[in-house]
C-alpha positions as YAML, in Angstrom:
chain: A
units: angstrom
residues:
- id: 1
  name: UNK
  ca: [275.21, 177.55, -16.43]
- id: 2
  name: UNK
  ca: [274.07, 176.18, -13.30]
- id: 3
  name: UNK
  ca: [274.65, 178.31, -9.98]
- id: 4
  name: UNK
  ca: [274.07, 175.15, -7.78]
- id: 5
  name: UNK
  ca: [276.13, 172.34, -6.39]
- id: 6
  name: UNK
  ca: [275.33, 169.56, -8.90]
- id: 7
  name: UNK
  ca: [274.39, 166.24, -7.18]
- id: 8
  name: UNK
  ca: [277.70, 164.02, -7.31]
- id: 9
  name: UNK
  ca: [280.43, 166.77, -7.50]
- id: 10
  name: UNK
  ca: [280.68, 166.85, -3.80]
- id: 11
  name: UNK
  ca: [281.66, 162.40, -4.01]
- id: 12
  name: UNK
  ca: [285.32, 161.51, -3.63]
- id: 13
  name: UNK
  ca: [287.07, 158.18, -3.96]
- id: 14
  name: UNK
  ca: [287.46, 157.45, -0.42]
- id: 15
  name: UNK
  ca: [283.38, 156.96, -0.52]
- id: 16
  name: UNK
  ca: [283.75, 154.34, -1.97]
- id: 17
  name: UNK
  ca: [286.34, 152.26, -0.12]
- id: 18
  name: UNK
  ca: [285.24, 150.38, 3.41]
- id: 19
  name: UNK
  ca: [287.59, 149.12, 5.89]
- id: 20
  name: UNK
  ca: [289.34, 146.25, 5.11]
- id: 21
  name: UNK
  ca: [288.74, 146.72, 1.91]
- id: 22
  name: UNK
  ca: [291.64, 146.29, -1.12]
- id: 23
  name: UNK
  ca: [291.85, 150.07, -2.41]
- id: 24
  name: UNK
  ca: [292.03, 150.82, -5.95]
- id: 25
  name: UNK
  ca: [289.38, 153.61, -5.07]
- id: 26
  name: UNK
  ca: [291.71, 156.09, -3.58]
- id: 27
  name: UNK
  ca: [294.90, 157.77, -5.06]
- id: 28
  name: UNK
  ca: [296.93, 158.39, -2.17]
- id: 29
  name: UNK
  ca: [299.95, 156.77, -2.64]
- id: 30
  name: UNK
  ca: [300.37, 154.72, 0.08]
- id: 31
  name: UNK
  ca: [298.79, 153.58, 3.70]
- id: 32
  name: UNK
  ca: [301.11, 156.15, 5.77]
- id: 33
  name: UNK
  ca: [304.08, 159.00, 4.91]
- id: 34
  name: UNK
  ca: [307.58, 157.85, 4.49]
- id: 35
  name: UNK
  ca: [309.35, 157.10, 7.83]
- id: 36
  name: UNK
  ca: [311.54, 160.09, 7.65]
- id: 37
  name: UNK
  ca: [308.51, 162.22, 7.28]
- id: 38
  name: UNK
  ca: [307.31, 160.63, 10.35]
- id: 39
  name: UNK
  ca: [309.83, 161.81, 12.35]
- id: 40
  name: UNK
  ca: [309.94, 164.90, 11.49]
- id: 41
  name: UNK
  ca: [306.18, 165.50, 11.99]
- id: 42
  name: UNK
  ca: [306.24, 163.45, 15.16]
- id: 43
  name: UNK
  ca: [309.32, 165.87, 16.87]
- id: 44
  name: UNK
  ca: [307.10, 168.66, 16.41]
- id: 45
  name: UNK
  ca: [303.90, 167.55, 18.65]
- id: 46
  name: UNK
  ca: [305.29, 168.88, 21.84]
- id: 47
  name: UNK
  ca: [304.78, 172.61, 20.42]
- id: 48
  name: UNK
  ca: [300.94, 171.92, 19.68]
- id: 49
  name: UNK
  ca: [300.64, 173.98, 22.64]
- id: 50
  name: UNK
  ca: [301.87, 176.56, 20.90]
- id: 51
  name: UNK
  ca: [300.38, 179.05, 17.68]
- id: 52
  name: UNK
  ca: [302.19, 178.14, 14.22]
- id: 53
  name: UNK
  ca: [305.22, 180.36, 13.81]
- id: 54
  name: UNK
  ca: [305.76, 182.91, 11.06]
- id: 55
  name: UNK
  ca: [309.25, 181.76, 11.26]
- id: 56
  name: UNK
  ca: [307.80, 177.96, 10.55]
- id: 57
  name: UNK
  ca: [305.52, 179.83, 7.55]
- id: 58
  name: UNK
  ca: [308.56, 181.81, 6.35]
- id: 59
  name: UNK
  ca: [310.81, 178.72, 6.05]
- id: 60
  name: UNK
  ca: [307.96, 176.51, 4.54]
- id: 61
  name: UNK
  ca: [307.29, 179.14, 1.54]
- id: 62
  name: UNK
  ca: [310.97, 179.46, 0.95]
- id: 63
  name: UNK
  ca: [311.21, 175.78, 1.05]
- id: 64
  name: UNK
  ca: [308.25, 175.91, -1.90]
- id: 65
  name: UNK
  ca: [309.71, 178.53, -3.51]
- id: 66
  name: UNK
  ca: [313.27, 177.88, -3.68]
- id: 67
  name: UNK
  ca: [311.77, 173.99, -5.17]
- id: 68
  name: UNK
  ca: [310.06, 175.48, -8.29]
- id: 69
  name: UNK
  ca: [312.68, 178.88, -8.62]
- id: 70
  name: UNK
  ca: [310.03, 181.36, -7.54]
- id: 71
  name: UNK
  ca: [310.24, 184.14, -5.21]
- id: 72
  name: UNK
  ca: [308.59, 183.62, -1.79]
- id: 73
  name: UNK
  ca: [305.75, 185.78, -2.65]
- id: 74
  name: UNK
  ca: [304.77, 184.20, -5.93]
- id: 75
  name: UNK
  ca: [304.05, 181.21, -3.30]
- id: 76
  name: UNK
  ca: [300.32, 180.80, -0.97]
- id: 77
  name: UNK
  ca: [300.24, 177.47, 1.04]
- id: 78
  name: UNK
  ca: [297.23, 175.74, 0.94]
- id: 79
  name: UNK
  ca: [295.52, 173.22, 3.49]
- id: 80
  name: UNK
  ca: [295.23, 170.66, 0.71]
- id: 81
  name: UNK
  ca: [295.59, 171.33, -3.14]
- id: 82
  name: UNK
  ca: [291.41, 171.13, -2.98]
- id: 83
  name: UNK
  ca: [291.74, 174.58, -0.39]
- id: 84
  name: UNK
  ca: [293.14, 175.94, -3.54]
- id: 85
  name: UNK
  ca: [289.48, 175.74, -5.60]
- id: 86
  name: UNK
  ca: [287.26, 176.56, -2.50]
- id: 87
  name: UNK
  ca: [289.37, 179.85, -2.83]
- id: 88
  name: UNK
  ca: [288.75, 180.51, -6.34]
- id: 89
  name: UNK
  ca: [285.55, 182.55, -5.73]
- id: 90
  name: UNK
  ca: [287.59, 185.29, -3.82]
- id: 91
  name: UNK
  ca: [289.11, 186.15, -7.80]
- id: 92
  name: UNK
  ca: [285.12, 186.99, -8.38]
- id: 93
  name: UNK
  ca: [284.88, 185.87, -12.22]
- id: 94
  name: UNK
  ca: [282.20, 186.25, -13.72]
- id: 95
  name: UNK
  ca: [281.92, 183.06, -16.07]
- id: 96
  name: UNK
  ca: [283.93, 179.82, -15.13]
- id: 97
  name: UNK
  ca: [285.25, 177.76, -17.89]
- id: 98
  name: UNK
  ca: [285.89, 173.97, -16.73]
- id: 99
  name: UNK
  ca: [287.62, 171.96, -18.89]
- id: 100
  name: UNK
  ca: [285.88, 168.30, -18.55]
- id: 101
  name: UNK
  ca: [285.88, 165.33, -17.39]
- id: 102
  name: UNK
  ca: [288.44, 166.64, -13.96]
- id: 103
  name: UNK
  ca: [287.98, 166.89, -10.67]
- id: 104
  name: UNK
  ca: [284.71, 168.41, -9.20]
- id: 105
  name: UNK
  ca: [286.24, 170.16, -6.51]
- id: 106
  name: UNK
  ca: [285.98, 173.42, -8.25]
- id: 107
  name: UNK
  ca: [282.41, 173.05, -9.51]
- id: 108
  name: UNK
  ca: [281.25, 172.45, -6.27]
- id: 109
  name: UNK
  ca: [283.03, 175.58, -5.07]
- id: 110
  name: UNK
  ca: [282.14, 177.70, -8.02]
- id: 111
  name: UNK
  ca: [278.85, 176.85, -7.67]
- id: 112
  name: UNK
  ca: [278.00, 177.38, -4.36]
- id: 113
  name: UNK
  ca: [279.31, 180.53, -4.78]
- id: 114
  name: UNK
  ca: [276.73, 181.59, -7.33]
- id: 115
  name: UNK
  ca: [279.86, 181.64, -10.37]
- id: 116
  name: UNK
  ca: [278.12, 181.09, -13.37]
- id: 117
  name: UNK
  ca: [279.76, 178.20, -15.18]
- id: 118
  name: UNK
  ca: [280.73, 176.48, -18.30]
- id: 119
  name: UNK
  ca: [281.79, 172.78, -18.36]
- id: 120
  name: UNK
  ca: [283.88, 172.87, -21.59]
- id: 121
  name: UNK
  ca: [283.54, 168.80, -22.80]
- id: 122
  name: UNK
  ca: [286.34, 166.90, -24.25]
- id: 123
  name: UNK
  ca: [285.45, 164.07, -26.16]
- id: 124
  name: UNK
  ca: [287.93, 160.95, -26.18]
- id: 125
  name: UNK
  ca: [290.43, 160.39, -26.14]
- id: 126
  name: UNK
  ca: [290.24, 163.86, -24.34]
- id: 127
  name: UNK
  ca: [292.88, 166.20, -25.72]
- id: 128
  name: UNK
  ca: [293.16, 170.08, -24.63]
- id: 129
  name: UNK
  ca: [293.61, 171.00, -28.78]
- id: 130
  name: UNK
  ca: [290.02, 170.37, -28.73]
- id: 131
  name: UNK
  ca: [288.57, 172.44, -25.90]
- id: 132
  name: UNK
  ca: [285.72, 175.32, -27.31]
- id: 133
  name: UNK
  ca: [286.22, 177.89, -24.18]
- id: 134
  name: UNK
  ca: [283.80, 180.91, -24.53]
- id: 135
  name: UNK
  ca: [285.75, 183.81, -25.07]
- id: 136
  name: UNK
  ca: [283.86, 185.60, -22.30]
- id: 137
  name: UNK
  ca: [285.18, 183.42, -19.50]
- id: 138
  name: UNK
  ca: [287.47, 185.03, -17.08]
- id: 139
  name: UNK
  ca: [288.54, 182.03, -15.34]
- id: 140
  name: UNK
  ca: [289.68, 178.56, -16.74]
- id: 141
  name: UNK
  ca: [290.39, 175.44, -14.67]
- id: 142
  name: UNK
  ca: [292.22, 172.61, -16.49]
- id: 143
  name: UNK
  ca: [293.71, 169.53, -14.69]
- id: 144
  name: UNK
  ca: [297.24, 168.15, -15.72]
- id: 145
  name: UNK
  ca: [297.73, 165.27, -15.64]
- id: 146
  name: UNK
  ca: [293.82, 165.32, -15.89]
- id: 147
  name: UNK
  ca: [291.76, 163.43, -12.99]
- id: 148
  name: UNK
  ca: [290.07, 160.80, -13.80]
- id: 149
  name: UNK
  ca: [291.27, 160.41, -17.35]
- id: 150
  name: UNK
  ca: [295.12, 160.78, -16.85]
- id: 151
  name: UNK
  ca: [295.80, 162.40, -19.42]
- id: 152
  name: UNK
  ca: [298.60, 164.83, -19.75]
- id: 153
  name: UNK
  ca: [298.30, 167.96, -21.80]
- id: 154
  name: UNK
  ca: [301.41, 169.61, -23.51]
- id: 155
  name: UNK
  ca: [302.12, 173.32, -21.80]
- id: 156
  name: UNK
  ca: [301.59, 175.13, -25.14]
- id: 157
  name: UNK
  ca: [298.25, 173.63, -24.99]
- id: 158
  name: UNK
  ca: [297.34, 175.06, -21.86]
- id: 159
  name: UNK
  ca: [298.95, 178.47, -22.55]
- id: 160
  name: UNK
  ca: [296.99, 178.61, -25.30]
- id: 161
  name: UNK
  ca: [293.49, 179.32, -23.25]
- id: 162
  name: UNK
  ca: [295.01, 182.31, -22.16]
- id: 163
  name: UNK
  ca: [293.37, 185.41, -23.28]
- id: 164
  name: UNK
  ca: [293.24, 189.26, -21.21]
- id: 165
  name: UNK
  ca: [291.40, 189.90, -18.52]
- id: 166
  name: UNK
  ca: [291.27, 185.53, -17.99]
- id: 167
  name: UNK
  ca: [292.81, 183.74, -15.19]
- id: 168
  name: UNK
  ca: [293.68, 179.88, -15.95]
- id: 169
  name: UNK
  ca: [294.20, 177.66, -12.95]
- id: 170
  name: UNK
  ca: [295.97, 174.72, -13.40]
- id: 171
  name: UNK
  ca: [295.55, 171.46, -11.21]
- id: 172
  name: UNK
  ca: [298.66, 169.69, -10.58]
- id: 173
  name: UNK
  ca: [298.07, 167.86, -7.98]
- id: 174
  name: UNK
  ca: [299.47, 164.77, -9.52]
- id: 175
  name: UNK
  ca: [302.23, 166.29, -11.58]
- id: 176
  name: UNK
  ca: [304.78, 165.00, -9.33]
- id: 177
  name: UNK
  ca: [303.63, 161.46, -9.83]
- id: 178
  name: UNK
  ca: [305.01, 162.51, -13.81]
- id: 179
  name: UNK
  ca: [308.70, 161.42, -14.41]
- id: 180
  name: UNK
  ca: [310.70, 164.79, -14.68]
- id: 181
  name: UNK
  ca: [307.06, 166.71, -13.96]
- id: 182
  name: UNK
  ca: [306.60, 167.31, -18.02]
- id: 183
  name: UNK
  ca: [304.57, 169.94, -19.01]
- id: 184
  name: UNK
  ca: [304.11, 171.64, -15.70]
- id: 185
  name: UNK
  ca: [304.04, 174.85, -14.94]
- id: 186
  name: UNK
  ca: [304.82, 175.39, -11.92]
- id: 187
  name: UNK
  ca: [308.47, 177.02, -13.11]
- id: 188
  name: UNK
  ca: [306.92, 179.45, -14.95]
- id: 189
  name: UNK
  ca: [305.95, 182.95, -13.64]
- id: 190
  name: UNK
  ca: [303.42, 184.26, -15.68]
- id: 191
  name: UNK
  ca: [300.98, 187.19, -14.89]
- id: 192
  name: UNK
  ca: [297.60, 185.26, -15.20]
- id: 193
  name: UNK
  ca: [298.70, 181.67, -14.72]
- id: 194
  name: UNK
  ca: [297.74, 179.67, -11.09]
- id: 195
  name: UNK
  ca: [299.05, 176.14, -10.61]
- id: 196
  name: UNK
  ca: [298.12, 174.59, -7.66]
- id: 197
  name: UNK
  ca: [299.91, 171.84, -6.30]
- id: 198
  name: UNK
  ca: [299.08, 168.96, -3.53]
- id: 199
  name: UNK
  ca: [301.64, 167.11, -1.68]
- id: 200
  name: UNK
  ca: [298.75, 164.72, -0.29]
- id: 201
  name: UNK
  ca: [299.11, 162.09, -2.66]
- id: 202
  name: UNK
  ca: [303.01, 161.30, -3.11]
- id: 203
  name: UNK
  ca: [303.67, 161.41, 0.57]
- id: 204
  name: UNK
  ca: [300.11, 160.17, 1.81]
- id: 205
  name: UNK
  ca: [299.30, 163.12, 3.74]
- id: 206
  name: UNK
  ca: [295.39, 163.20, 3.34]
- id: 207
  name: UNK
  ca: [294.71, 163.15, 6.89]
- id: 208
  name: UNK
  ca: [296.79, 166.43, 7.14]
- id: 209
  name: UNK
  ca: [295.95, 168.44, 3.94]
- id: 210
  name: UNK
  ca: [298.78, 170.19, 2.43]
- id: 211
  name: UNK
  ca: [299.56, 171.82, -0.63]
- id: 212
  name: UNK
  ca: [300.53, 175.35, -2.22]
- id: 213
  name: UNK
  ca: [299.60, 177.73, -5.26]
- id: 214
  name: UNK
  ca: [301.86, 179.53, -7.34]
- id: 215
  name: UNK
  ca: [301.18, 182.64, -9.03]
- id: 216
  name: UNK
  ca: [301.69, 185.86, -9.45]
- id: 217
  name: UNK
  ca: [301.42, 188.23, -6.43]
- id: 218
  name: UNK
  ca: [298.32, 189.97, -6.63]
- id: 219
  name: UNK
  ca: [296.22, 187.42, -7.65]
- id: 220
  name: UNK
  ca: [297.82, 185.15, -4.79]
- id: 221
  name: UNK
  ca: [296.50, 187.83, -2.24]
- id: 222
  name: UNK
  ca: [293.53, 188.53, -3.76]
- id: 223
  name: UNK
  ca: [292.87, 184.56, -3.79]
- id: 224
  name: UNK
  ca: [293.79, 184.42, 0.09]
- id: 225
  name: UNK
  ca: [292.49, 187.72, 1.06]
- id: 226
  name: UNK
  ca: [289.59, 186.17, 2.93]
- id: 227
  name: UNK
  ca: [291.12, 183.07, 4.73]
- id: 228
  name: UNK
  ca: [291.22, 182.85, 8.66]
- id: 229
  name: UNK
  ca: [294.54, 183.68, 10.77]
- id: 230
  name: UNK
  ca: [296.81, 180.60, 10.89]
- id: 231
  name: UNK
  ca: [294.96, 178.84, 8.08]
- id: 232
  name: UNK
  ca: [297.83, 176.21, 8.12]
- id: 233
  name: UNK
  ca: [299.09, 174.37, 11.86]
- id: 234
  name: UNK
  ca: [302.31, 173.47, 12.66]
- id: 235
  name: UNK
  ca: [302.29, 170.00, 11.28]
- id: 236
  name: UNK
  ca: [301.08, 171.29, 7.95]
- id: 237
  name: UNK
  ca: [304.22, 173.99, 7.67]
- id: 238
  name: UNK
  ca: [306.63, 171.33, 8.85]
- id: 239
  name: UNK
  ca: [305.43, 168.91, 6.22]
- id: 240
  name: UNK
  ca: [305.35, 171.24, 3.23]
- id: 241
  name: UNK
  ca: [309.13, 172.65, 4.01]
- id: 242
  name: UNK
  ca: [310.11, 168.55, 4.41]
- id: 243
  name: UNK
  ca: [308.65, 167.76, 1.73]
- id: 244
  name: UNK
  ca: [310.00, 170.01, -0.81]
- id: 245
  name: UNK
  ca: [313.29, 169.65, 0.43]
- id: 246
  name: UNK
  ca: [315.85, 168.57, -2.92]
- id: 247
  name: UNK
  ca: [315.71, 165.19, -1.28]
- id: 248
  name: UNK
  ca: [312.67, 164.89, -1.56]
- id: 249
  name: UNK
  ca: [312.10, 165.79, -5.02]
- id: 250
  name: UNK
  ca: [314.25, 163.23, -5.77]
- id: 251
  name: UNK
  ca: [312.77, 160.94, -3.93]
- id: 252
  name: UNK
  ca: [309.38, 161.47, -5.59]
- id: 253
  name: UNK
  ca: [311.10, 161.77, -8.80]
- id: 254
  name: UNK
  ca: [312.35, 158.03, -8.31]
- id: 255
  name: UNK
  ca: [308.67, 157.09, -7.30]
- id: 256
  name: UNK
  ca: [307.07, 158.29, -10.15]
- id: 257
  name: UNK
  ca: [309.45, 156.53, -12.34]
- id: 258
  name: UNK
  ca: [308.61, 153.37, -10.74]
- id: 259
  name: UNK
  ca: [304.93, 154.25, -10.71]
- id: 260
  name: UNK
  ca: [305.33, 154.95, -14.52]
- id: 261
  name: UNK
  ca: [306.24, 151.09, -15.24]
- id: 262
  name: UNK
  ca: [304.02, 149.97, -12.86]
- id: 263
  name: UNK
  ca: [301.18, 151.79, -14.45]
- id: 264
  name: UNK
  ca: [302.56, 150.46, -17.96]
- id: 265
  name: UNK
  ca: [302.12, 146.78, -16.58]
- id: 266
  name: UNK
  ca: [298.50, 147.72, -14.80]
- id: 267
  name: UNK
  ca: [297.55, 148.95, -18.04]
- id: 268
  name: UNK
  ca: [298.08, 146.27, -20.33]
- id: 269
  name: UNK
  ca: [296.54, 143.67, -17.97]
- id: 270
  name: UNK
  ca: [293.22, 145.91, -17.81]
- id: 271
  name: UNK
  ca: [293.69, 146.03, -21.78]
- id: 272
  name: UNK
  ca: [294.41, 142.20, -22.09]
- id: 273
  name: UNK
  ca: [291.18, 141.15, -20.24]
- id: 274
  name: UNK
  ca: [289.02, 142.90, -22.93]
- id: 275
  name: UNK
  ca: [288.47, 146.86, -21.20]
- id: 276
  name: UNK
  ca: [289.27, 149.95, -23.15]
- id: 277
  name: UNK
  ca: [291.98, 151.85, -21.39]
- id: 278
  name: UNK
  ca: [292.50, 155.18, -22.02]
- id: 279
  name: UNK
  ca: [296.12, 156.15, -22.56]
- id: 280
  name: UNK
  ca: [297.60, 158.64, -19.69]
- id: 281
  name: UNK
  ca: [300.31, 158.65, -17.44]
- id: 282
  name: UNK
  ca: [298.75, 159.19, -13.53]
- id: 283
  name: UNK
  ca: [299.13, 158.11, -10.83]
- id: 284
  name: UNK
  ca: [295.38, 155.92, -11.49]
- id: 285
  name: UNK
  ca: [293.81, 154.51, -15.03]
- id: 286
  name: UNK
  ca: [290.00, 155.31, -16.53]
- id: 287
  name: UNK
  ca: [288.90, 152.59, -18.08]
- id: 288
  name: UNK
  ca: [285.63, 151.56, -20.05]
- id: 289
  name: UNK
  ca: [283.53, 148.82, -18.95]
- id: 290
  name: UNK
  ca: [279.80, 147.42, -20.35]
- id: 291
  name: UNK
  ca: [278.22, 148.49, -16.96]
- id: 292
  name: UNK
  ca: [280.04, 150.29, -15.00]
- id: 293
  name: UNK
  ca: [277.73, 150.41, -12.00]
- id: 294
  name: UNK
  ca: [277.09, 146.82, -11.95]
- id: 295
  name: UNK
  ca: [280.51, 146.09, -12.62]
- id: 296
  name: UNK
  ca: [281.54, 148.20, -9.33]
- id: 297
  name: UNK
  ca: [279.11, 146.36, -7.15]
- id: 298
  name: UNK
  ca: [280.30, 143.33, -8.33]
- id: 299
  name: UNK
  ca: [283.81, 144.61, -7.28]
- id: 300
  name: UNK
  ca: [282.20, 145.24, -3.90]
- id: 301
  name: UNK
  ca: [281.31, 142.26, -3.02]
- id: 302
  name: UNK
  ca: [284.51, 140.80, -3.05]
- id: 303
  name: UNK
  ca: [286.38, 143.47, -1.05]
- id: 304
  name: UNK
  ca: [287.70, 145.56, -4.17]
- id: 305
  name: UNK
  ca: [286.84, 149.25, -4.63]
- id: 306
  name: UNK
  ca: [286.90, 151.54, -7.43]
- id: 307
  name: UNK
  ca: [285.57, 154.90, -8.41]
- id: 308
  name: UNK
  ca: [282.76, 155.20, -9.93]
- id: 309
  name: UNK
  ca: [282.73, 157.83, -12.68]
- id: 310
  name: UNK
  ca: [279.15, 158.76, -13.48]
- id: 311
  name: UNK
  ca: [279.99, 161.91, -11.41]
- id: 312
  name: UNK
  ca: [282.02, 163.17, -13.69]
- id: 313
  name: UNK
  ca: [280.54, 165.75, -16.10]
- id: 314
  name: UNK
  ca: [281.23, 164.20, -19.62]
- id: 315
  name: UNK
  ca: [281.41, 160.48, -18.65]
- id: 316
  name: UNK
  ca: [278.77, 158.33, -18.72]
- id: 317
  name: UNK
  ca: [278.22, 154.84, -17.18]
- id: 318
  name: UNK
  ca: [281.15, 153.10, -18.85]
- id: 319
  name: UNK
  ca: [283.73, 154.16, -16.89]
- id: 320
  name: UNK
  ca: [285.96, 153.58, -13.57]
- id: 321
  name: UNK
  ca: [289.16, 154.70, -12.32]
- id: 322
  name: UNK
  ca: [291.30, 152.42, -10.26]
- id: 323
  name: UNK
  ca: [294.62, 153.93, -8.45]
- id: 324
  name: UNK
  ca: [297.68, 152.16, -9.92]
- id: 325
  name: UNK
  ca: [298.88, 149.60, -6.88]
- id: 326
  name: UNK
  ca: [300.80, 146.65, -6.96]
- id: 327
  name: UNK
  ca: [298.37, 143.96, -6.30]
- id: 328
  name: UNK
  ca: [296.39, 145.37, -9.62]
- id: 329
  name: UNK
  ca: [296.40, 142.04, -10.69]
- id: 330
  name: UNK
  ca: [293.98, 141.07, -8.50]
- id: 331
  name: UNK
  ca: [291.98, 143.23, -9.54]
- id: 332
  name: UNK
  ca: [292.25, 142.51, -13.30]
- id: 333
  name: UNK
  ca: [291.51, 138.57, -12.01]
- id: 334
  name: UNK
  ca: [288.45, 139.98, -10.16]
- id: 335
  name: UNK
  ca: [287.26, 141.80, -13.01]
- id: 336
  name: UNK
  ca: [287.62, 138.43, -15.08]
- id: 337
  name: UNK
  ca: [285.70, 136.54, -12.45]
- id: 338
  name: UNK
  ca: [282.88, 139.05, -12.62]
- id: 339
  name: UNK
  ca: [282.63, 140.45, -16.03]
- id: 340
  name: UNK
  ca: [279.09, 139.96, -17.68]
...
C-alpha cells in the first residue's frame, strides 16, 4: 500500500507526441473544438476583465444538470474530469481501492496525499466480475469505459462494489464517446455513487479543462470544500453550459456512432497484421505487441506516436494504446514496416 507517487503515474499521452508528429498518442478528439463552440467561447473574451459570474456558474450547473436529470446541487464543475481525482483526498478514506489497469490520475493524487492504497488487478481480458476489493476500503475508483483497455463494464457490475460506509467513483470521461452512453451512471442518483465526467475529449477542450461530478450533495461539498474561489473562469462556465446543451448531446451522440465503426475498422486492421487487440469500445484501442518499447521507438522514428503502457499498474511491456483516428491505417502499415 504505497503512500508515494509511483514513478510513471504522473506520464500522460501527450508525452509522448512531438510536433509535427501523426498522433495516435493522445485521445482528444480532434486538433480544435467545433466551430460553433468557437464562437461562443470567442464572444466571451471581452469580459476577461471581469470575475466569472455566479449567474454564468448558475446557468452552467443547470445546463449539467438538466443534461443527466439531476438537480443543480447533485452537480460540482470541475476544471477537467482529472480536477475530479486531485479532489478525492478531501472525502479522507482511509484505504483506496483502484480497480486496474485505468488511469493514474487518482493514484498519483491518492498517494501524495498519504491514502493508503490498493490496486485491485484485473487480469485479461479485464472484466469488473472479477475484481477482489478488500472489504475494508472506503473508496473505489473504477473507469468506464476503462482507460487504456476500453473496456466497458455493465452498471450492475459496478453497483455491485458498493458496500456501507464506501464511496465508488466512477470515471466517465469517455462515456460520451459510447453510442447511447450504455452503462453510465451518470442518471442515477444514488447516495454513495460519484461519476465524474470530462468534456475535454469529445469537444477537444484540453487546453481549457472542463468537466463536472455528479453525486449526491454532501459528498459533492465535502469533495469541493477545500477548492479556491472561482475555481472555474469564464471560458470554462461558457463551455460546459454549450456543451451540454440537447444539441450537443446529439451531436456527440452522432460522433460516437461514427467513432464506433471507425474503431470497428481500426480494430480489425491492428488484428489482421498479427497484434492481439483487446475487445472495447473507446474512444482508443490496447493492443499487445512482442516489444512494446522497441516497437514505440520504432514508431518514433517515423513521426507516429503511441502510448506506452508500462505505466500502467497491471500491464507489462506488451502493450500500447493508440487513439482511434482516421489515418489508422498508416499506422497499421507502419507497424508492418517495423515489426520484428
Amino acid at each position: 500500500m504505497p503512500s508515494t507517487t509511483r514513478a510513471g503515474a504522473r506520464y500522460h499521452g501527450d508525452q509522448a507526441a512531438g510536433p509535427g508528429m501523426l498522433d495516435f498518442a493522445v485521445n482528444v478528439r480532434a486538433a480544435a473544438p467545433p466551430p460553433w463552440l468557437l464562437d461562443r467561447l470567442s464572444s466571451r473574451l471581452t469580459e476577461l476583465g471581469s470575475y466569472p459570474s455566479a449567474a454564468d456558474e448558475k446557468r452552467a450547473v443547470a445546463a449539467v444538470a438538466a443534461r443527466h436529470g439531476r438537480s443543480s446541487d447533485e452537480v460540482a464543475l470541475l476544471a477537467g474530469g482529472a480536477e475530479g481525482f486531485a479532489l478525492l483526498p478531501n472525502l479522507r478514506p482511509t484505504l483506496a481501492g483502484l480497480i486496474a489497469p485505468s488511469f493514474t490520475e487518482p493514484e498519483a493524487a491518492l498517494a501524495a496525499a498519504g491514502v493508503p492504497l490498493h490496486h485491485v488487478v484485473l487480469a485479461p481480458p479485464y472484466h469488473l466480475a472479477d475484481a477482489d476489493v478488500p472489504d475494508d476500503a472506503d473508496l473505489v475508483v473504477v473507469g468506464n469505459p476503462t482507460n487504456p483497455t476500453s473496456v466497458l463494464h455493465p452498471r450492475d457490475q459496478i453497483l455491485a462494489l458498493r458496500r456501507p460506509g464506501r464511496i465508488v467513483v466512477v470515471d466517465e470521461a469517455f462515456a460520451d464517446a459510447v453510442p447511447g452512453e450504455t452503462e453510465s451512471l451518470a442518471n442515477t442518483s444514488l447516495p454513495d455513487v460519484v461519476v465524474l465526467r470530462s468534456l475535454t475529449k469529445t469537444w477537444s477542450l484540453a487546453g481549457l479543462r472542463v468537466g463536472y461530478a455528479l453525486g449526491a450533495p454532501d459528498v459533492l461539498e465535502r469533495l469541493t470544500a477545500r477548492r479556491a474561489h472561482w475555481p472555474l473562469g469564464t471560458l470554462q462556465l461558457e463551455a460546459i453550459a454549450a456543451c451540454c446543451t440537447p444539441e450537443a448531446v446529439a451531436e456527440a451522440d452522432a460522433g460516437a456512432r461514427r467513432l464506433a465503426e471507425l474503431r470497428s475498422e481500426m480494430a480489425a486492421g491492428l488484428a489482421a497484421a498479427g497484434l492481439t487487440v483487446v475487445d472495447g469500445c473507446a474512444p482508443f484501442v490496447l493492443f499487445g505487441v512482442a516489444d512494446a518499447e522497441l516497437m514505440r521507438k520504432r514508431l518514433d522514428d517515423r513521426g507516429i506516436a503511441v502510448r506506452r503502457c508500462d505505466t500502467f499498474v497491471g500491464l507489462d511491456g506488451q502493450f500500447l494504446r493508440a487513439a482511434v483516428r482516421p489515418d489508422w491505417r498508416e499506422l497499421v502499415d507502419a507497424i508492418i514496416e517495423v515489426m520484428p
